[in-house]
SENUMI-429215 format. One line per 2 residues: number of its first residue (from 1); their letters; for each residue x, y, z of N, C-alpha, C. Coordinates in steps of 0.02 Angstrom, whole numbers. Each point is the difference from the previous one (the first is absolute). Layout:
N
NUM	A	X:Y:Z:X:Y:Z:X:Y:Z  ...
//
This chain:
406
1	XX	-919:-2786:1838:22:69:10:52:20:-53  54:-61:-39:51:22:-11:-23:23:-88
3	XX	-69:-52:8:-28:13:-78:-48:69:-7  -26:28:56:-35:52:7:59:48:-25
5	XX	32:10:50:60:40:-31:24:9:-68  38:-53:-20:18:-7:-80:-60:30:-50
7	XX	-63:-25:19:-65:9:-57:12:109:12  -20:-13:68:-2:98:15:55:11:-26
9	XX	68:-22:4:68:44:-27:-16:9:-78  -22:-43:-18:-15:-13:-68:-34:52:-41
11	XX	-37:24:38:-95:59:-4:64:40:-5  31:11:71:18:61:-1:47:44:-59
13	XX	55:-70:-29:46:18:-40:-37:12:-73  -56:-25:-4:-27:15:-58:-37:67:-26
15	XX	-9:26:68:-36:66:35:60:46:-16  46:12:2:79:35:5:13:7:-48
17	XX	12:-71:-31:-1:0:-81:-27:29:-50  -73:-10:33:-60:66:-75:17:47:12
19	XX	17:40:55:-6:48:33:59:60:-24  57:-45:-6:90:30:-22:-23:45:-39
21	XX	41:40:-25:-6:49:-49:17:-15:-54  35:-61:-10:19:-13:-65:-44:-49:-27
23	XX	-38:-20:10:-65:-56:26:-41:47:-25  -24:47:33:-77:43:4:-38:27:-44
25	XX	-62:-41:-22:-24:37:-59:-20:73:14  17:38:-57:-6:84:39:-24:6:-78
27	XX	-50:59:-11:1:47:-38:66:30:-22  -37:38:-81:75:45:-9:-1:47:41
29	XX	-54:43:29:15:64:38:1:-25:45  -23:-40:49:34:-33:68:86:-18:-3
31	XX	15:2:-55:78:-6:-16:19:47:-16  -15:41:-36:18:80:4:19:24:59
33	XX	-75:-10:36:-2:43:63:66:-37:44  25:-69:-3:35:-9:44:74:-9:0
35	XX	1:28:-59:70:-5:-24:38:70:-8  72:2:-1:20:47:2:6:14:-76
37	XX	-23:49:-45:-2:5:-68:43:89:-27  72:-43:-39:49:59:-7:-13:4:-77
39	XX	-18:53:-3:10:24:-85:97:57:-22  24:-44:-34:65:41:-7:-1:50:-47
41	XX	-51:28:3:8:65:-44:-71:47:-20  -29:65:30:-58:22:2:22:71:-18
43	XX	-25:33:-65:29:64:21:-56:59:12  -21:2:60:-38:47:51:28:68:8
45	XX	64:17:0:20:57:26:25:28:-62  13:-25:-73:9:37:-35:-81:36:-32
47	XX	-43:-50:-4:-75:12:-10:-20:68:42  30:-6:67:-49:39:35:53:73:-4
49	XX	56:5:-10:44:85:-20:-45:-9:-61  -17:-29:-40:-31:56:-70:-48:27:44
51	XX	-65:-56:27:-35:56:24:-43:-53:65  7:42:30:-9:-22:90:-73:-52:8
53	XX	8:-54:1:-65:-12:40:23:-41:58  -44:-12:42:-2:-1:66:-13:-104:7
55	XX	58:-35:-6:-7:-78:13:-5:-33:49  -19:62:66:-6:-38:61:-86:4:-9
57	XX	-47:6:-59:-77:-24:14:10:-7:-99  -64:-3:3:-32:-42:-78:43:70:-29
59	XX	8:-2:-67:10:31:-68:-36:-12:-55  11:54:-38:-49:-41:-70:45:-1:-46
61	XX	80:-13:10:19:12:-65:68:-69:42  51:-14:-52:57:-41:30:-45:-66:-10
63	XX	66:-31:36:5:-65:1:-15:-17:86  24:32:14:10:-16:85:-25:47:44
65	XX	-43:-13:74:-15:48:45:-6:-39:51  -23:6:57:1:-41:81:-68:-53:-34
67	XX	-50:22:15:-64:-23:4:23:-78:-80  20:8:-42:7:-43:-73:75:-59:33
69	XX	41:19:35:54:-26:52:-21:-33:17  -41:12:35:-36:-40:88:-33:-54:-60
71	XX	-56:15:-52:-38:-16:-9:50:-90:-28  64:1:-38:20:-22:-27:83:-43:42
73	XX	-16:14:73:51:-27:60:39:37:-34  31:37:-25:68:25:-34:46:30:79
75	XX	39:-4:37:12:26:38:82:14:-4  46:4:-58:61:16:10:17:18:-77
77	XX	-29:57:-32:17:35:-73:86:21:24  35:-14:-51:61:56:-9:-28:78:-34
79	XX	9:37:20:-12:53:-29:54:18:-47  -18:3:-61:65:38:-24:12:61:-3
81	XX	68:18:9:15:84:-7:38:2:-56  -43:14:-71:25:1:-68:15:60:-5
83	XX	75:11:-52:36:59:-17:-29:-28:-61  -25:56:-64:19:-1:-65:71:18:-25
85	XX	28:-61:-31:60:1:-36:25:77:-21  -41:33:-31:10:69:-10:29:55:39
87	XX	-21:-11:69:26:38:59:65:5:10  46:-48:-12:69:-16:8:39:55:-35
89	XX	-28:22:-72:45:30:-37:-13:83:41  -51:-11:36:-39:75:26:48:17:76
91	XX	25:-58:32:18:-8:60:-48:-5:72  -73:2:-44:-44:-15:37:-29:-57:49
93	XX	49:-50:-19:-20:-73:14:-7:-5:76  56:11:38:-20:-12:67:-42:47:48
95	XX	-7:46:-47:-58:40:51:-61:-21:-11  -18:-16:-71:-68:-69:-12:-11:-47:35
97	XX	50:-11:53:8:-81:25:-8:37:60  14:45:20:-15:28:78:-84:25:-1
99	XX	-8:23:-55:-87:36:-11:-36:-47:11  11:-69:-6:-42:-54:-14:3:-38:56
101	XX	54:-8:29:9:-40:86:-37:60:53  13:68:-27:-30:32:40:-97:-21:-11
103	XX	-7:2:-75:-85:-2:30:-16:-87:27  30:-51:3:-12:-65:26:4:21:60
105	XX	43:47:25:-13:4:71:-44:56:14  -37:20:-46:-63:47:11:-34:-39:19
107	XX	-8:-65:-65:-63:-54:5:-5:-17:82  59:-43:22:-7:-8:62:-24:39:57
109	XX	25:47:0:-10:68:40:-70:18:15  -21:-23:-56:-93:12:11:-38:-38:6
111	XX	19:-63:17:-38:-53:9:62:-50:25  11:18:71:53:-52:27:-20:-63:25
113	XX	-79:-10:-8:-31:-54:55:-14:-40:-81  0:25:-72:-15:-44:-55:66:-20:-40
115	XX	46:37:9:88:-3:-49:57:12:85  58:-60:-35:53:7:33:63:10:-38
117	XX	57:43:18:42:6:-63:50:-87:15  19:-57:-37:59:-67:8:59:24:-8
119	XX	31:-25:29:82:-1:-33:34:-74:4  -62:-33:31:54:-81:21:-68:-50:-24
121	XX	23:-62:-19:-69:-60:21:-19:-1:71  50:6:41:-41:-19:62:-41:73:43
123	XX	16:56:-35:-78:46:-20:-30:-13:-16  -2:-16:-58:-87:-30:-37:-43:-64:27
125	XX	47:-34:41:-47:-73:39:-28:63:53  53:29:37:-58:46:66:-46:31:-26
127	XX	10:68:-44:-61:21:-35:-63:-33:-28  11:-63:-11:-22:-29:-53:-58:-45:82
129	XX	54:-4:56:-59:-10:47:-39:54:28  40:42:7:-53:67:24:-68:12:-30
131	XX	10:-31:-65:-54:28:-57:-9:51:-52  74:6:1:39:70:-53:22:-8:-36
133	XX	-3:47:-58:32:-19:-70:72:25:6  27:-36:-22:77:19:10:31:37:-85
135	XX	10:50:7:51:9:-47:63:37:-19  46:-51:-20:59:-32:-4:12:66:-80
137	XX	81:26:-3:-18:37:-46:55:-40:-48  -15:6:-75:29:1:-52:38:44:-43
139	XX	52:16:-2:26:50:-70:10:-30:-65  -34:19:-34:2:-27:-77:39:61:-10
141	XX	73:-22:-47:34:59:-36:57:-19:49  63:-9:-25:40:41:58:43:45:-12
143	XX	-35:36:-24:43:55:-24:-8:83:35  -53:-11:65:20:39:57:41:-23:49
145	XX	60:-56:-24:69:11:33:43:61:-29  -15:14:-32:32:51:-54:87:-11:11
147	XX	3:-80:-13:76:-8:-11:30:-6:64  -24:33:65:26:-28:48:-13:-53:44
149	XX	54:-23:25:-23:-69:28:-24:6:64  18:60:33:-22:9:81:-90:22:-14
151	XX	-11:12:-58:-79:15:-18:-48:-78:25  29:-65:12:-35:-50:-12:6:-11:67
153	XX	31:17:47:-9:-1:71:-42:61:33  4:41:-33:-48:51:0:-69:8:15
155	XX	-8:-49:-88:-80:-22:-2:-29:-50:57  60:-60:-16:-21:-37:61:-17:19:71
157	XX	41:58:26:-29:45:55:-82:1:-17  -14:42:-33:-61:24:-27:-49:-54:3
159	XX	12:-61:4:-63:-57:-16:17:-38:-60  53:25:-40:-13:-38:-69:29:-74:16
161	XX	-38:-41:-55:9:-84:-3:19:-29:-14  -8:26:-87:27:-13:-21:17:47:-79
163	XX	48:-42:-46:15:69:-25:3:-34:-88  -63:13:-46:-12:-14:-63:54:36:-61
165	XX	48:-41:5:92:50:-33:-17:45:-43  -50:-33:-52:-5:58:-61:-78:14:-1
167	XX	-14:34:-41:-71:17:-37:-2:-6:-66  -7:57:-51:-36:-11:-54:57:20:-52
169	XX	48:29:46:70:20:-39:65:-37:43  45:10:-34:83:-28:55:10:42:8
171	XX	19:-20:67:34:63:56:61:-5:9  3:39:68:103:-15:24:1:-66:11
173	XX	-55:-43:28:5:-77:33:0:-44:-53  -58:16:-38:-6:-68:-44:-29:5:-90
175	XX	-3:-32:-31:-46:-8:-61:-55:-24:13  -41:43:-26:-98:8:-1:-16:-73:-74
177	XX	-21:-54:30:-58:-31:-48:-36:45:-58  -18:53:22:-49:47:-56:33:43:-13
179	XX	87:-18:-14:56:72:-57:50:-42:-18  -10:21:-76:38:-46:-48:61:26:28
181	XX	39:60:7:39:16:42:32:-37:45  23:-45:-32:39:-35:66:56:22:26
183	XX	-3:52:42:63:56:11:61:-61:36  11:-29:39:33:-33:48:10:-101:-45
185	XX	-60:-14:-35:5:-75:-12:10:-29:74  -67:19:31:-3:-29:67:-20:48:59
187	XX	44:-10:48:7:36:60:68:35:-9  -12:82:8:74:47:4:41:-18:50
189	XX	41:11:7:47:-24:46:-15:35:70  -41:63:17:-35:32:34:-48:-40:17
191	XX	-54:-32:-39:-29:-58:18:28:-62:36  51:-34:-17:16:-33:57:21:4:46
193	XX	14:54:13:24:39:92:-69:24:32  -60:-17:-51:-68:23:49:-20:-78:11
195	XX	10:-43:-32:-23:-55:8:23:-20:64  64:-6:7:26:-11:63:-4:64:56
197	XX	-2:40:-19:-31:24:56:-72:-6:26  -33:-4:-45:-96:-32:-3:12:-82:68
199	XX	56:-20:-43:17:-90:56:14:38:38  51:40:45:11:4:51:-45:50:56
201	XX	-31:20:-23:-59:56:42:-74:-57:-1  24:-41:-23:-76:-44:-3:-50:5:-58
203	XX	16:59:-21:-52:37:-68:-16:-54:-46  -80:-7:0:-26:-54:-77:24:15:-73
205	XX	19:-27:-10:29:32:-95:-46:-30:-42  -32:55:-38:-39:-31:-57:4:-8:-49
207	XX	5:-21:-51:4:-6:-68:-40:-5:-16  -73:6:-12:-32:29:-44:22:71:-45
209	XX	-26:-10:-43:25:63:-55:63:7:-40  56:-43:27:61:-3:-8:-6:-48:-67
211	XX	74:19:-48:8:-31:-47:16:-77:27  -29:-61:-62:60:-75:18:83:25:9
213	XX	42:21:-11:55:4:20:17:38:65  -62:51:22:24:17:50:-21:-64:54
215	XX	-53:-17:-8:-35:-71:43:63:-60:26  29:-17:-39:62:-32:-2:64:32:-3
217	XX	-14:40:15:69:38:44:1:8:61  -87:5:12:-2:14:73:-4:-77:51
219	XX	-23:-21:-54:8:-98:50:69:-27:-16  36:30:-21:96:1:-3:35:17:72
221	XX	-43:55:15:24:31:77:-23:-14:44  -90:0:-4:-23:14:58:-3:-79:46
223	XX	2:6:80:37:-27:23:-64:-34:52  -94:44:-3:-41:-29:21:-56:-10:-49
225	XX	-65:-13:11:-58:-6:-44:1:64:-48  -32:18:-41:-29:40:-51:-59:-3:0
227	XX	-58:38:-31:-71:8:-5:6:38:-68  -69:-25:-55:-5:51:-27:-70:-1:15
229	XX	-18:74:20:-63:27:44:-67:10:-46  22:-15:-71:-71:15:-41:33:-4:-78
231	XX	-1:-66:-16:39:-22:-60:-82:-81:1  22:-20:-62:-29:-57:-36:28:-43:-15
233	XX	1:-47:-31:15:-55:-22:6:-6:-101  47:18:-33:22:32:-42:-20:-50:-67
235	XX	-23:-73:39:-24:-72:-42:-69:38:-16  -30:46:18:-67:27:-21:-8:48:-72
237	XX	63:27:11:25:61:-29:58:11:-51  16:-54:-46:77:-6:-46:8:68:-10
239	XX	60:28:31:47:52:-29:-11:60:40  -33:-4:70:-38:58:23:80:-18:74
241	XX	24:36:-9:80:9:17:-44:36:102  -33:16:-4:-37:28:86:-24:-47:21
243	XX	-11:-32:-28:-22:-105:59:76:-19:-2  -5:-74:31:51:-43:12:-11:-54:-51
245	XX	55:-38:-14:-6:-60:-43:25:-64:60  -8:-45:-38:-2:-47:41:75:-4:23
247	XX	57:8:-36:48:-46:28:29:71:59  -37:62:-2:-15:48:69:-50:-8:50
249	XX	-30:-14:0:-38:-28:43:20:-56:27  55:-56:9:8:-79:-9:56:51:57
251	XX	36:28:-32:67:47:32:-38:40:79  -28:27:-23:-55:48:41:0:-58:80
253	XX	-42:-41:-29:0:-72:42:42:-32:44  49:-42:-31:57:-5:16:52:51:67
255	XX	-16:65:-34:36:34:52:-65:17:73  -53:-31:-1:-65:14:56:-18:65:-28
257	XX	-13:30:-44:-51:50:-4:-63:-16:-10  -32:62:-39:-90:0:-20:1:47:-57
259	XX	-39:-30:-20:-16:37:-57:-91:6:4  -28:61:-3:-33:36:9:-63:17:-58
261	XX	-52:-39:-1:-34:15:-84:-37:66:13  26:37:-45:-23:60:-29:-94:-22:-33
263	XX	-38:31:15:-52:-29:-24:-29:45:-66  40:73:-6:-20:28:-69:4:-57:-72
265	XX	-66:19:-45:-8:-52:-47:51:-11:-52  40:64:-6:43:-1:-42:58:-35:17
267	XX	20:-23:81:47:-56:30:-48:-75:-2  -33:-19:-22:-70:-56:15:12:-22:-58
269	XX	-2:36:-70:-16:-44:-73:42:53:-60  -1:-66:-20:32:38:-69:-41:40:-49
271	XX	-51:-9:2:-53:27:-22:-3:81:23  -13:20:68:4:59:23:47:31:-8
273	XX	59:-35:14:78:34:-18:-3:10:-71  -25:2:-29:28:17:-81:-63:46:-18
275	XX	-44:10:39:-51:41:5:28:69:-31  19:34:34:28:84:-16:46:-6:-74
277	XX	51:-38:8:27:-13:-72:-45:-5:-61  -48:-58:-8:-58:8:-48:-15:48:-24
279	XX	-35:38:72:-26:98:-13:37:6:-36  63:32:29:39:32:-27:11:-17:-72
281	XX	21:-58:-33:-14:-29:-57:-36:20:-49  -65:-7:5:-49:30:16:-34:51:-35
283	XX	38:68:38:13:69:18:44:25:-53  72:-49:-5:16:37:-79:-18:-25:-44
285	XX	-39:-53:-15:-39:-15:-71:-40:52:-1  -34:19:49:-67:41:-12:53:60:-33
287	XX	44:43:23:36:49:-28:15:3:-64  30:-70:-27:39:4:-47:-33:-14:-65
289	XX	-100:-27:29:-40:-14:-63:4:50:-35  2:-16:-63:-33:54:-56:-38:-9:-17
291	XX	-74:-33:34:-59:-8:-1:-32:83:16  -62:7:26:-16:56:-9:-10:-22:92
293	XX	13:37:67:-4:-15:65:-64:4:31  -53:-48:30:-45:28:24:9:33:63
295	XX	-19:71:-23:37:51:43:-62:-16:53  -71:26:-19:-39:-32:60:7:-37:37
297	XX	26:-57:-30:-2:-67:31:38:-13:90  35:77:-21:66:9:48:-10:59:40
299	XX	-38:33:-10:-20:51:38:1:54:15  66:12:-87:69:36:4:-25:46:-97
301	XX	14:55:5:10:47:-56:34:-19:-68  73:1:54:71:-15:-24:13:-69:-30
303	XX	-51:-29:68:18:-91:-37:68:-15:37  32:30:53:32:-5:47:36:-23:68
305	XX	-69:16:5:-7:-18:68:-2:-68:53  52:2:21:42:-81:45:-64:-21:32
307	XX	-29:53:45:-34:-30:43:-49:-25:-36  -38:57:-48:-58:-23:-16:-3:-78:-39
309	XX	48:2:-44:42:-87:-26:-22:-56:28  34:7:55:19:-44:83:-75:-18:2
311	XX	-25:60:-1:-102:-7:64:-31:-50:-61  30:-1:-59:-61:-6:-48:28:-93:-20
313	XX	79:-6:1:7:-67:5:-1:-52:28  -2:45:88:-35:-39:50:-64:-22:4
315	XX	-56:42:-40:-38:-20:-9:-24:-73:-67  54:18:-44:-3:-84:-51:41:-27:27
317	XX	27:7:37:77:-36:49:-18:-7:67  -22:-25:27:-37:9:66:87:-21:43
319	XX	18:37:49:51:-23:30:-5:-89:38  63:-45:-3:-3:-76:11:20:-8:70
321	XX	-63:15:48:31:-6:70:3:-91:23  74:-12:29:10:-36:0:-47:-34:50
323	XX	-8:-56:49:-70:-16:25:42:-48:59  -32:-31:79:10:0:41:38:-76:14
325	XX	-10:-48:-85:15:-51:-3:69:4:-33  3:37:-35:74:23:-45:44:23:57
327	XX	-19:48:35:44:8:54:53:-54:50  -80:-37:17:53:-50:37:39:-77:-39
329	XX	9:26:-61:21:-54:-45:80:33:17  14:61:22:78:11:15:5:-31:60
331	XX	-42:26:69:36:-43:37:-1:-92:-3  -34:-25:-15:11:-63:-29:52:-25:-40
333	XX	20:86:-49:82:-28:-32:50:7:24  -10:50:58:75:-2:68:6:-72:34
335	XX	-74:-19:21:20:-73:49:29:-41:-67  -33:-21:-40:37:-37:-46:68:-11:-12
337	XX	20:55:-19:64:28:-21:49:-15:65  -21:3:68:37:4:41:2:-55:59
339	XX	-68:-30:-25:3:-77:41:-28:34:69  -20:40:8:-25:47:64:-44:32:-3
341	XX	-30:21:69:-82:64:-19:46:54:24  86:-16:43:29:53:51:24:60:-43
343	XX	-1:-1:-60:32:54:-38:-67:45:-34  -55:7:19:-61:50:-41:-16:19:46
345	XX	-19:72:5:-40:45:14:-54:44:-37  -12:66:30:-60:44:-33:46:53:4
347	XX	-22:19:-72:40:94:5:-59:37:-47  -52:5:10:-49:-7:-46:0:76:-38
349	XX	44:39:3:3:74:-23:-69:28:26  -11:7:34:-79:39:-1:15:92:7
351	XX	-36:24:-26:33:71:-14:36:4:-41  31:-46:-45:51:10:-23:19:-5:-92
353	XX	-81:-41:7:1:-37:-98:-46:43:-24  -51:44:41:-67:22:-37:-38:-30:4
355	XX	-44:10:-62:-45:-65:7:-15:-59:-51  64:-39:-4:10:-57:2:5:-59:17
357	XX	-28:12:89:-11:-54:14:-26:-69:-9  10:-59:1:-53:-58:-10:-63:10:15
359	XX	-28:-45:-22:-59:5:33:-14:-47:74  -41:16:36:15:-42:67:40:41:53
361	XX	48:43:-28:53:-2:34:5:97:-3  -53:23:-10:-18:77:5:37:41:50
363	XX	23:-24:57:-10:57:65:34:-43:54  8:29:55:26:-43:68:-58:-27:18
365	XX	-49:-5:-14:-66:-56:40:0:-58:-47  30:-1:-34:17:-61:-47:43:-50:17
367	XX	48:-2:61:27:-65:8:-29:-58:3  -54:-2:41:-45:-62:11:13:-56:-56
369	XX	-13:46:-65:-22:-3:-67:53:-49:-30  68:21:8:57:-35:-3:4:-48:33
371	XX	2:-3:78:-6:-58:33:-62:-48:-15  -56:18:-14:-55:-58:-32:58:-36:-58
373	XX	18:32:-57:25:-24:-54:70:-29:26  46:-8:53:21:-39:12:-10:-54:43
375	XX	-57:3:37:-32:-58:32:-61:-31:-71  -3:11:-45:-8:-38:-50:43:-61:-44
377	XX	56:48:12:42:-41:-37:47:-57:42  -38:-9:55:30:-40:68:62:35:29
379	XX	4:54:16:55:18:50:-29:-12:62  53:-28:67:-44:7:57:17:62:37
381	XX	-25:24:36:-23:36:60:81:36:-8  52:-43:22:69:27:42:43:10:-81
383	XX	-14:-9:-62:20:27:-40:-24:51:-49  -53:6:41:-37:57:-31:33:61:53
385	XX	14:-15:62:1:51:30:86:25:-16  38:-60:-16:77:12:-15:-14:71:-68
387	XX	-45:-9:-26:-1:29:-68:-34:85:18  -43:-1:60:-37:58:-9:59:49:52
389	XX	40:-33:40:55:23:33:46:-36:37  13:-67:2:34:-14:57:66:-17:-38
391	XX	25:6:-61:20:-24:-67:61:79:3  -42:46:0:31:60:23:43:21:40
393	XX	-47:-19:82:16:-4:61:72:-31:-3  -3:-56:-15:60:-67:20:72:43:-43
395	XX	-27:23:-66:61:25:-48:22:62:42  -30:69:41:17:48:17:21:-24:62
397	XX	-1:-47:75:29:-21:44:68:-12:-27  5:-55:-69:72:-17:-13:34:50:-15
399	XX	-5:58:-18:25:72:-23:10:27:58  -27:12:33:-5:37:72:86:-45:35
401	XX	-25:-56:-9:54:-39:38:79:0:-34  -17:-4:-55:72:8:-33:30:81:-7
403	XX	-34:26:52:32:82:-12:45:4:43  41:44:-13:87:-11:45:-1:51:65
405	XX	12:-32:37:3:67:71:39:63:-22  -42:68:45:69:59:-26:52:-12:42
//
């Protein structure tokens, strides 16, 4: 009897064992489907103010809609609510940021049984059981604080998550990666009274977009995790100052954040990134020949004409989309770099690069696609899922927790 037993305990534990989840051979979309999958950065609501389409059913245009979601488990996009840098000087900035939370909560509004609006992780595990897409909002820009600091408790009322300091210019908060302008050499001193206020309301702070000096000004202060929500890996890219370099990313780490791969091609390879420069290149040789111009050739009278240029060099220039294997050669250089899978995520810009995307990696029905290519490269099961969100999850709990009672 005592050997019947042992042999059956034996069956059984081996039965339990295949069975675990960390054990279980699954498909990529059986892992899609069962995982909670956060993209830190989608921009849907600036796409849809130019001009309206409807993402609670199919679309024919974008990156993202319900039906391409579902298709791709995606179930927790940040939405971003992008200000153009430009607005600031207009005083327009925070009413951009209200136009845009207002239509996310259109989205919802019309399809409450397919979208839920997050404000916490432990929203997105309920939603995420209900069978709802959760979304969690983003401000890229912060420059609809317009200098005040009671503006960032404000937003946070409102749903916001987190808050991307700069954009494409420096603001009152910080220095922009993409302006030689380094107004501040860092974070303004206005900037570090949002930082700490960002720690004490719980608010995610992002650095994406932000200059290296503001990046390390802000891991000077800040007092929980960091995220940057749709940045690269900068070892792809020498001199492209909007990824991270390694000894930021190592930092990034260290303090428990994520860093977030942007999947536009021009964050993927050096090749794509130097893409537009070339043109441009290019563009004033063609000007400055004193050859005779093939004006045909261009489409153009004058011999002028940008666009026509552009259409005609793309065509001997075919644009270098980066491809689905190049992609995940960044997150492979975060675990590296960091001795961990706990510091990578997805911020895949969708809406947000054009059409630049990789290949593979087209649309929200494309995660699978990613997760195949990291169950290629032997990730198992529970670090694939740290990566598609739980990597996230764990960094925004520690934020949540380190926020100070009022």
């Amino acid at each position: 009897m005592n050997i019947l037993r042992l042999v059956t305990g034996f069956f059984l534990s081996s039965i339990i064992i295949a069975c675990s989840p960390s054990t279980e051979i699954m498909s990529a979309s059986d892992l899609a489907r069962n995982s909670i999958i956060i993209d830190g950065h989608i921009d849907v609501p600036y796409r849809v103010l130019r001009e309206w389409e409807d993402v609670t059913g199919a679309t024919d245009g974008g990156d993202f809609d319900y039906p391409r979601a579902v298709k791709g488990g995606l179930n927790a996009p940040f939405m971003s609510i992008y200000t153009p840098a430009s607005l600031a000087s207009e005083g327009k900035s925070k009413e951009r940021a209200e136009e845009l939370i207002t239509l996310v909560e259109k989205i919802v509004a019309t399809a409450p049984d397919k979208y839920a609006i997050a404000t916490s992780p432990s929203q997105i595990r309920e939603q995420f059981d209900q069978g709802l897409i959760s979304l969690p909002l983003g401000m890229e820009n912060g420059s609809p604080i317009e200098g005040q600091i009671e503006n960032i408790e404000y937003f946070f009322e409102k749903g916001i998550r987190y808050i991307t300091l700069a954009h494409s210019l420096s603001n009152l908060i910080s220095d922009s990666s993409y302006d030689s302008n380094k107004a501040h050499g860092g974070l303004s001193a206005f900037g570090e009274d949002v930082v700490k206020e960002m720690n004490r309301l719980g608010m995610i702070i992002d650095i994406s977009h932000v200059s290296d000096g503001a990046f390390w000004d802000v891991m000077a202060i800040t007092s929980v995790p960091v995220i940057a929500s749709h940045s690269s890996a900068r070892h792809f890219t020498p001199g492209f100052e909007r990824n991270m370099n390694d000894e930021m990313i190592i930092r990034l780490a260290e303090n428990g954040g994520v860093i977030m791969i942007n999947y536009g091609s021009a964050f993927v390879t050096e090749e794509a990134n130097q893409y537009n420069s070339k043109r441009t290149e290019a563009w004033e040789k063609y000007l400055s020949s004193d050859d005779d111009a093939p004006l045909d050739l261009y489409g153009s009278e004058d011999g002028n004409d940008r666009d026509a240029f552009n259409n005609e060099y793309a065509k001997l220039n075919p644009y270098p989309f980066a491809t689905l294997e190049q992609t995940l050669d960044h997150f492979d250089h975060v675990v590296e770099l960091t001795g961990s899978v706990n510091h990578v995520g997805i911020g895949s810009d969708y809406d947000g690069v054009g059409d630049t995307l990789p290949i593979g990696l087209k649309d929200a029905s494309s995660y699978p696609n990613l997760i195949q290519g990291l169950m290629d490269r032997d990730y198992s099961n529970d670090d694939i899922k740290k990566i598609l969100g739980e990597n996230l999850l764990r960094a925004w709990s520690e934020i949540e927790n380190g926020a100070l009672p009022n």
